[in-house]
Structures are given as structure tokens and as C-alpha cells.
N, C-alpha and C positions, 0 to 999 in steps of 0.2 A: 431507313438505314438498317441493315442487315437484317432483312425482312426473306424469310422464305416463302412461296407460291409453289402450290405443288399439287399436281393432278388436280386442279378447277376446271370445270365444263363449263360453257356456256350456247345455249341453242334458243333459238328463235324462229317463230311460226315461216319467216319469211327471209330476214336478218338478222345476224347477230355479230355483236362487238364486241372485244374485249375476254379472253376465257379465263385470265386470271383478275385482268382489273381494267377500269373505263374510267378516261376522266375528261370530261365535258367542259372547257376554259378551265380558267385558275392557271396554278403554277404546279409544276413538276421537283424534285428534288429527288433522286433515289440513287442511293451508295451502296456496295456489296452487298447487292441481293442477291436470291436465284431464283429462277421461275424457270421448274422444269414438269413437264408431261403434263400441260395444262393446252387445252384444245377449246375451240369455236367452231359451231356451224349452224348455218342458216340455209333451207332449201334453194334462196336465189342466190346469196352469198354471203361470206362471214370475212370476218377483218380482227387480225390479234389476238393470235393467242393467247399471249402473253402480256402485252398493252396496246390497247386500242387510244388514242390522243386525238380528241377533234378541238382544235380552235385556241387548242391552248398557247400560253402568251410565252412563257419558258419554260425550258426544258433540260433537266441539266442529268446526263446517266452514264454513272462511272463505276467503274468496278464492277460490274455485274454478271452474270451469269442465264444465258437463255439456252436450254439445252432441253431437245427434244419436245417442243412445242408444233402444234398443231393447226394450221388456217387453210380456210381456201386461199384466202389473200393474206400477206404476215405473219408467217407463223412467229415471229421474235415480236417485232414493234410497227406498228400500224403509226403513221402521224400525218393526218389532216390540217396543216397549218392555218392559221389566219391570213398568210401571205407572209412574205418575204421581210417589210418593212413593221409589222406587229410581233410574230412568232421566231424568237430564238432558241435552235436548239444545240445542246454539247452531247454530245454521244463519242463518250472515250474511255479508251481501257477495258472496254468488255470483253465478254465473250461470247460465238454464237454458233453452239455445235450443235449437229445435228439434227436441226428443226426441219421442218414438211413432212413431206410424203414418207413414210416407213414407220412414221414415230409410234411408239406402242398405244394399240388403241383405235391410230389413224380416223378418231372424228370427223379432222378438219379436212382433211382430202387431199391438201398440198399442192394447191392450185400455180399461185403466183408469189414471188419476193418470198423464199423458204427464211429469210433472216429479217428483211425489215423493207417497209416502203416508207419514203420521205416524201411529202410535197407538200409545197406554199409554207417555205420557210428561208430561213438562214440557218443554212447548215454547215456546223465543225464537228465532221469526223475522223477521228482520230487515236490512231495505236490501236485498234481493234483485231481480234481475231476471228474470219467467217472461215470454221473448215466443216466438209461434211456436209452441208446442208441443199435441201432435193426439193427439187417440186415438180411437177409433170408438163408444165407449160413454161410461164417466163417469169420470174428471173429466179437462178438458184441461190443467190447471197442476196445484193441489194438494187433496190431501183429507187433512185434518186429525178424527181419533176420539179420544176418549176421552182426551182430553190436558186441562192446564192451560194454557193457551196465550197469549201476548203473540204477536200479528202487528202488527208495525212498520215504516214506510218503505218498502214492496215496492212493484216495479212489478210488473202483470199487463197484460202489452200482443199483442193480436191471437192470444190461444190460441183453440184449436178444441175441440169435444167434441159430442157427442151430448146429453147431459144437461146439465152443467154445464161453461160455460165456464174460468170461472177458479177457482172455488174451493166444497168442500164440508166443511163444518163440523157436526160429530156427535158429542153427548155429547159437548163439552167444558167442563170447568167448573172454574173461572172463565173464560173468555173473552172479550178484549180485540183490537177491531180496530180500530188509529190510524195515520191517516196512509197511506195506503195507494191507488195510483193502480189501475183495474180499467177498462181500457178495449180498445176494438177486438177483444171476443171476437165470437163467434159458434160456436151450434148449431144444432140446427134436428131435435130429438123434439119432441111434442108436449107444453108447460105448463115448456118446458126454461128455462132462465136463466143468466145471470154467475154467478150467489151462491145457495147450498141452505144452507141452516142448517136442523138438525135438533135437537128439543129437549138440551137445554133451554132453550138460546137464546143470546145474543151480545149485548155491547156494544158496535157503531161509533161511532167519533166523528173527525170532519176528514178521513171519506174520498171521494176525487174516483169517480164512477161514471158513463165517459162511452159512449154510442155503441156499447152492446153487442149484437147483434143475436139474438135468439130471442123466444121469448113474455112472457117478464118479465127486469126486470134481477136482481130480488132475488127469491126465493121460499121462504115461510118453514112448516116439516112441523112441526106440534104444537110450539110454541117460540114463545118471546119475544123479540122483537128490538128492541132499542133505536138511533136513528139520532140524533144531534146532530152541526149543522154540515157538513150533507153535501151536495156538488154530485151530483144523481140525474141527467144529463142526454142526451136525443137516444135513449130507447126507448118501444116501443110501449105496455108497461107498466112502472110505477116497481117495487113492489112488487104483490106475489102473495099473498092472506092467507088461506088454506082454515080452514074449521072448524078448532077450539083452538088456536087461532095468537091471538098479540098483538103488534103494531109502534108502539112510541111513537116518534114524531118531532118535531123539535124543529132549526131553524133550517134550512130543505132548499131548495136551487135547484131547479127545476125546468128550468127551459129554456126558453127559448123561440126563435121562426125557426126555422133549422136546425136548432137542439138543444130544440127542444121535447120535451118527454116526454107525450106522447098523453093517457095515463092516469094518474094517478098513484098512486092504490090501489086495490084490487078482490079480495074473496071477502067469503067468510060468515064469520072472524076477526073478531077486533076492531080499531079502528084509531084512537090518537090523532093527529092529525095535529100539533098542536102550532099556537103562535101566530103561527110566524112561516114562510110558503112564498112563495117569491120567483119570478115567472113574469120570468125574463129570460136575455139570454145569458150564458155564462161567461165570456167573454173569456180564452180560452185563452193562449199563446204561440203554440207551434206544436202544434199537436194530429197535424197529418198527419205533424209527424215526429216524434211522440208525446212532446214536452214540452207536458206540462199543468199548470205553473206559471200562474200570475196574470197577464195584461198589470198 
């Protein structure tokens, strides 16, 4: 509890984990910390900058601060779970600016997941804030595997990446995504997006999706994705549906004027669009200074 980490390195002949701290099983606790400009690197590859987590059983991080951390892989939080049914973790109320590729220093190289990777857990994420955060390949906030996963209340405001913007979701089941604001990323691979869900698919419901810039906002890999109540709005394409892909939708803003959305569905997938698509603007609050509340 209210522990600072601060410019820790950590390097390894071939690997290395962890550049502020490593914890190998056991249990987690950690409240209003900060862990900033602390970096990892290993020649084949490095994992957490910040916290590297293998195996462990709980996991509970609130209030914290990760700001301008450094990995190939993780620049924020590395978590290697034990599986789904052993590893719980609570990841809420933090913060995660800044972290990968640019950080002063630039050890880590800011490979993959510039904020955090999760897998082989139970994961509740919740009321977080990822803005800022880069990495050169995939993902620029978070990528989520093989987890059971609740994502709730988070912002994703102006993260960078190659592939995927804000967020990658893989093999997790059940998975649940509410309330959740995904705005002002940008990539730029080619067929790249804010959102990759990979089978076997996701639940959203009541989340804002504004003004992301790459080839699509959402793009869905052999997976089912369900959308209720969603503002899609201000990209060149809504959704991305390649063969064995399915996306039911169900109550969607689309945009219009400035926040118009080009396209709103597109591939050889299946696609309910649902009853109700609404061609108008959102009426944001303040969007440029990334409150996207209701007028």
C-alpha cells in the first residue's frame, strides 16, 4: 500500500520479467501505488515492466498508477494465471498512461499490450483509465486470453498500436463487456481496428465507440459478437465480419455529420443488424476533452 517504484530496470541474458517487481504464486494486494519509468528487457523477450505475475492464486489492484513503463510485452501488468478456476484477479480504479514505446529511456521496446496482458484467469476489470499508451505491434491498451472476464466502466482514450487499438479479446468465456468508453485510438496495419475478439466471442452492451481511426472499429476472427445499445460512431468501418464470424446488433447509433460511420457492416460473416439503427449525432459533452457523457 502506497508504495512508489520508480525507474527499476531489469535485463536478462535471454529473458526477463518484471522491471519493477516479480511474483511467482502467492497472493497479490496492492493499493495506491505508482510505478512509473521502470522498464524490462530480455534479447528473445521481456514481460512487465511494471509487474510481471506468474501463477498466482489472487490478485486484487486498486488505485494505482502505471505511467510510463517500458516492455517488449506489458509495459503496465504481465499476468500469467494458473487458469480460470484457481487465479482471481480485481484490477480497478487504476490508471494507465503512457506506458510502451516512447517511454524515456525506451529499454523495453514496446512490443505488445503497452498497458497490460491477462491470461488463464478470472478477470474483473473495472473503472480503469488506459489513455496514451503505444506499442509498435499488437495491442496498444489491453489483451485479454483465456480468461472469464467482466470488463466494466473503463476508459480507452487515444491509445496507439499497430493491430489493435484498445483492446484484444481471445478465448475468453464467458465474456462480458459493459459500459465501457473506446475512443480516440488509432493504428494503421492493414484490416487493423479499436476491438479484435477472437472466438469464441463476447457480449457488449451500453458501450460508447467513438472516433477510432484504422480500417474498422470492431473486427471479429471466427467468433460471435453480440452488440446491444451501442453508440458505434465517426469510422470508416463499424464492424469487420470475415467468414465464420457472426455479430448480432441490436439498438446502434451510428453517426451522423461529423460522427458519421461510413460503413457500418462488411465481410462474407453473418450479420443481424437488428430493429433499431439510429443515423444521428451523439451529442457528446465534451468529446475533445474526452468526456463522452450525454448532453
Amino acid at each position: 500500500r502506497d508504495v512508489r517504484m520508480l525507474e527499476n530496470a531489469a535485463t536478462g541474458a535471454e529473458y526477463a520479467w518484471g522491471g519493477a517487481m516479480m511474483l511467482l504464486r502467492g497472493n497479490l494486494l496492492a493499493e495506491n501505488c505508482l510505478f512509473e519509468r521502470n522498464s524490462v528487457w530480455g534479447p528473445n523477450s521481456s514481460f512487465g515492466a511494471a509487474m510481471a505475475l506468474s501463477r498466482t492464486l489472487t490478485i486484487s489492484i486498486t488505485g494505482c498508477t502505471f505511467r510510463q513503463n517500458d516492455g517488449w510485452w506489458s509495459s503496465g501488468i504481465h499476468v500469467d494465471g494458473a487458469g480460470k478456476a484457481v487465479t482471481w484477479l480485481v484490477l480497478r480504479d487504476n490508471t494507465f498512461i503512457s506506458n510502451g514505446l516512447g517511454t524515456p529511456g525506451n529499454q523495453g521496446r514496446g512490443g505488445y499490450a503497452a498497458a497490460s496482458r491477462i491470461n488463464q484467469a478470472t478477470a474483473r476489470i473495472e473503472g480503469n483509465v488506459f489513455r496514451g499508451n503505444k506499442v509498435l505491434n499488437t495491442n496498444g491498451a489491453l489483451v485479454v486470453q483465456g480468461c472469464d472476464l467482466e470488463l466494466n466502466r473503463n476508459l480507452f482514450l487515444g491509445n496507439l498500436a499497430g493491430s489493435a487499438s484498445a483492446l484484444i479479446l481471445d478465448e475468453n468465456e464467458p465474456c462480458q463487456v459493459t459500459n465501457n468508453v473506446i475512443a480516440g485510438g488509432s493504428c494503421d496495419w492493414a484490416d487493423c481496428s479499436a476491438i479484435q475478439v477472437s472466438y469464441p466471442g463476447c457480449q457488449f452492451t451500453n458501450n460508447t465507440i467513438a472516433g477510432n481511426k484504422g480500417a474498422s472499429a470492431i473486427l471479429v476472427y471466427s467468433a460471435r459478437v453480440i452488440l446491444t445499445n451501442t453508440i458505434l460512431v465517426s469510422h470508416t468501418l463499424g464492424v469487420s465480419v470475415p467468414a465464420y464470424s457472426r455479430v448480432d446488433l441490436e439498438g446502434t447509433l451510428w453517426g451522423a455529420g461529423p460522427w458519421a460511420t461510413g460503413t457500418w457492416w462488411r465481410g462474407a460473416g453473418t450479420v443481424n443488424g437488428g430493429t433499431i439503427n439510429l443515423a444521428a449525432q451523439p451529442g457528446f459533452v465534451n468529446a475533445a476533452a474526452g468526456d463522452y457523457h450525454l448532453l
